[in-house]
C-alpha positions in Angstrom: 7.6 8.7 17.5 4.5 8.6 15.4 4.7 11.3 12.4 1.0 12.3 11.9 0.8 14.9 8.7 -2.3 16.4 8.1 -2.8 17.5 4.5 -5.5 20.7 4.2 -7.1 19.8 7.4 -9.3 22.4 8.9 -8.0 24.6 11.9 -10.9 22.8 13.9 -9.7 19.6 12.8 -6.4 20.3 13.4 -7.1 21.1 17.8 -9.2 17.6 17.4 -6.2 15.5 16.0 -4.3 17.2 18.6 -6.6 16.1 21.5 -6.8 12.2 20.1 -2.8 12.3 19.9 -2.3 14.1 23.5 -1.9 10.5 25.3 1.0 9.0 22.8 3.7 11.7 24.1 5.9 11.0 21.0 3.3 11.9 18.4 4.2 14.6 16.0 1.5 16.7 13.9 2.8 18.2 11.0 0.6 20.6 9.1 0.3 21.0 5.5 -2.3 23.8 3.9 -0.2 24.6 0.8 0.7 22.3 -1.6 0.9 21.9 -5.2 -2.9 21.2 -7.2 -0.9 17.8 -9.5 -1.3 15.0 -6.4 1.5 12.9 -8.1 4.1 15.6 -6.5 2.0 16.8 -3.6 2.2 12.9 -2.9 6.0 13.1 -3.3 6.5 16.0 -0.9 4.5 14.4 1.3 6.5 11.1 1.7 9.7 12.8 1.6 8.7 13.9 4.9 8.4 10.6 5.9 5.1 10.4 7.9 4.0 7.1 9.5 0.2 8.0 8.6 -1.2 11.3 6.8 -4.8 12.3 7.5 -5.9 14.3 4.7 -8.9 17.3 5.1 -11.7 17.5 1.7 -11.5 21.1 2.5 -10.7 21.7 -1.5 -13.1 19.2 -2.5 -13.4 15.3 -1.9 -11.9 14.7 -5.7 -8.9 16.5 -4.6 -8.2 14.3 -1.4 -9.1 10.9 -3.1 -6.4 12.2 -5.9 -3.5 12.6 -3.3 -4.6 9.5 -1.0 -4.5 7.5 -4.1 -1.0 9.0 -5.6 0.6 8.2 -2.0 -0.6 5.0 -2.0 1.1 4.3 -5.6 4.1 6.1 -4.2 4.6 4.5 -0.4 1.3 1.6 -0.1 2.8 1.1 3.5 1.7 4.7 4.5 -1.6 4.6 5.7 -3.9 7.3 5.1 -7.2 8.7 6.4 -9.6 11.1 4.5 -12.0 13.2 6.4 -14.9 13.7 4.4 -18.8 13.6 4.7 -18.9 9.6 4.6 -21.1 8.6 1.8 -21.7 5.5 -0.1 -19.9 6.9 -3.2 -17.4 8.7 -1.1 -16.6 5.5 0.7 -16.5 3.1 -2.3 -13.6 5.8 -3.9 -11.7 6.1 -0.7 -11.5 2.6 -0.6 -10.5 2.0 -4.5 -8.0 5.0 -3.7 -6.2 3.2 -0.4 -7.7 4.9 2.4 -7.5 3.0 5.1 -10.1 5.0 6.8 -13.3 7.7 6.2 -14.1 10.2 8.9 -17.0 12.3 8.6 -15.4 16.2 9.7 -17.4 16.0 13.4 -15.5 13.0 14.2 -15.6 12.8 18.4 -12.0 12.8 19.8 -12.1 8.9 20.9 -13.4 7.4 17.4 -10.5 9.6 15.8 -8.1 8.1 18.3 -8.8 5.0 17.2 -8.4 5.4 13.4 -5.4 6.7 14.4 -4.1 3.8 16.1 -6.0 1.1 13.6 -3.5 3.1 10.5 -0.7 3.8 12.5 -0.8 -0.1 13.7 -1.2 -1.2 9.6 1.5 1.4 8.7 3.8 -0.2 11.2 3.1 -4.0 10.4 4.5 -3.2 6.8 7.8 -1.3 8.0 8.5 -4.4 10.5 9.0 -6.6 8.1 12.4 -7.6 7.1 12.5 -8.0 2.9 16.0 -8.6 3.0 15.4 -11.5 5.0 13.8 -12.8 2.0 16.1 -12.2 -0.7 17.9 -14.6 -3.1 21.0 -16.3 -1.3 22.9 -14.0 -4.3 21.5 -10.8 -3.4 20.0 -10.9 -6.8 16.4 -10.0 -6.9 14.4 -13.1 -8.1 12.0 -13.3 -11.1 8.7 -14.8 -11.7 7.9 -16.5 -15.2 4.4 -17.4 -16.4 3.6 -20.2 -19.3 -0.1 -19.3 -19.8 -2.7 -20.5 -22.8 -6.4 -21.0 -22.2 -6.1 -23.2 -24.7 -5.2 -27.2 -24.0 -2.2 -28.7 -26.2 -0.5 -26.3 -27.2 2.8 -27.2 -25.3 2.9 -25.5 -22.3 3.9 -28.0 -20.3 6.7 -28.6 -22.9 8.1 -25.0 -22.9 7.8 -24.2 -19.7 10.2 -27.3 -18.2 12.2 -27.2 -20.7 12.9 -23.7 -19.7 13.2 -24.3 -16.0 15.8 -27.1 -17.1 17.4 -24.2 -19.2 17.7 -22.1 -16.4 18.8 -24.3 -13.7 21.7 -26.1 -15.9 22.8 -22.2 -16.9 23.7 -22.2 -13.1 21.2 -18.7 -12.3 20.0 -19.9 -9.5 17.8 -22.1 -7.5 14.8 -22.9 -9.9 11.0 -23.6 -9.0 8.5 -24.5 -11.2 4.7 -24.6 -9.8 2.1 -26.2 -12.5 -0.9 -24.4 -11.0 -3.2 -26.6 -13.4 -4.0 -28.8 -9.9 -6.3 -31.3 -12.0 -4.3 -32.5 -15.1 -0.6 -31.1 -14.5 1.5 -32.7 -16.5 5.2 -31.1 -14.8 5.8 -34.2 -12.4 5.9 -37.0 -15.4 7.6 -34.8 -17.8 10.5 -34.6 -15.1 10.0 -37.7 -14.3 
């Protein structure tokens, strides 16, 4: 079942999402129109809901729907969400820096909106179908990424950064990787010999 929420969508807007679900007989629209002004916990109530893709209405102002787009997509980035708006270049360039995965302009037809529905919903799904656990250490610990950086040449990184790894693997934490990302004069190969 796809769980479509539409946050402050217009009553008009809300019989047009209606028609572009109609076909996928397990959609679900869920209607929001009140909600709280701080997007941080309108974002929250939102997600604990647990839509697969929210389609959010400028009906209070495009500010206001950038500001909850972008506060869901720090909360959950796998939800996907569409802002309807009057798509302008400045509009567009914010929706995309917020995590919008799409901009409809309020007289959307019924087909295009079908289609950013299925394009979300699609992305939305491709992040919950992945398996992290799949992935995790042989442990069940969670893994850790350390960085030896300088912009500067000499100054030991090489030095401190496998004699860490050798630090860390002899401790017995774990399987140890170390990558020298410096692909033209990496000195990590001879220093392990």
């Amino acid at each position: 079942m796809t769980r479509i929420m539409l946050v402050n969508g217009e009553e008009g807007f809300h019989a047009e999402l209606y028609a572009a679900t109609i076909s996928d007989e397990e959609a679900e629209i869920i209607r929001v129109t009140n909600h709280t002004s701080d997007p941080t916990v309108a974002a929250r109530q939102i997600a604990a809901r647990e839509p697969d893709l929210v389609v959010v209405g400028a009906d209070h102002g495009v500010g206001e729907a950038l500001d909850i787009v972008e506060a869901l997509d720090e909360a959950v980035p796998a939800l996907s969400s569409i802002i309807v708006a009057k798509p302008e270049a400045e509009t567009w360039q914010r929706a995309l820096r917020a995590g919008a995965r799409d901009l409809l302009p309020p007289d959307v037809s019924v087909d295009e909106l079908a289609q950013a529905i299925k394009r979300a919903a699609a992305r939305s799904a491709s992040y919950t179908a992945i398996d992290l656990t799949q992935h995790a250490p042989a442990s069940g610990g969670v893994g850790r990424v350390l960085a030896v950086v300088s912009p500067k040449g000499g100054c030991g990184k090489t030095m401190l950064a496998t004699n860490l790894a050798y630090g860390l693997q002899t401790e017995g934490r774990g399987s140890v990787v170390i990558v020298d990302f410096d692909l033209q004069f990496g000195d990590v190969a001879s220093s392990l010999g």
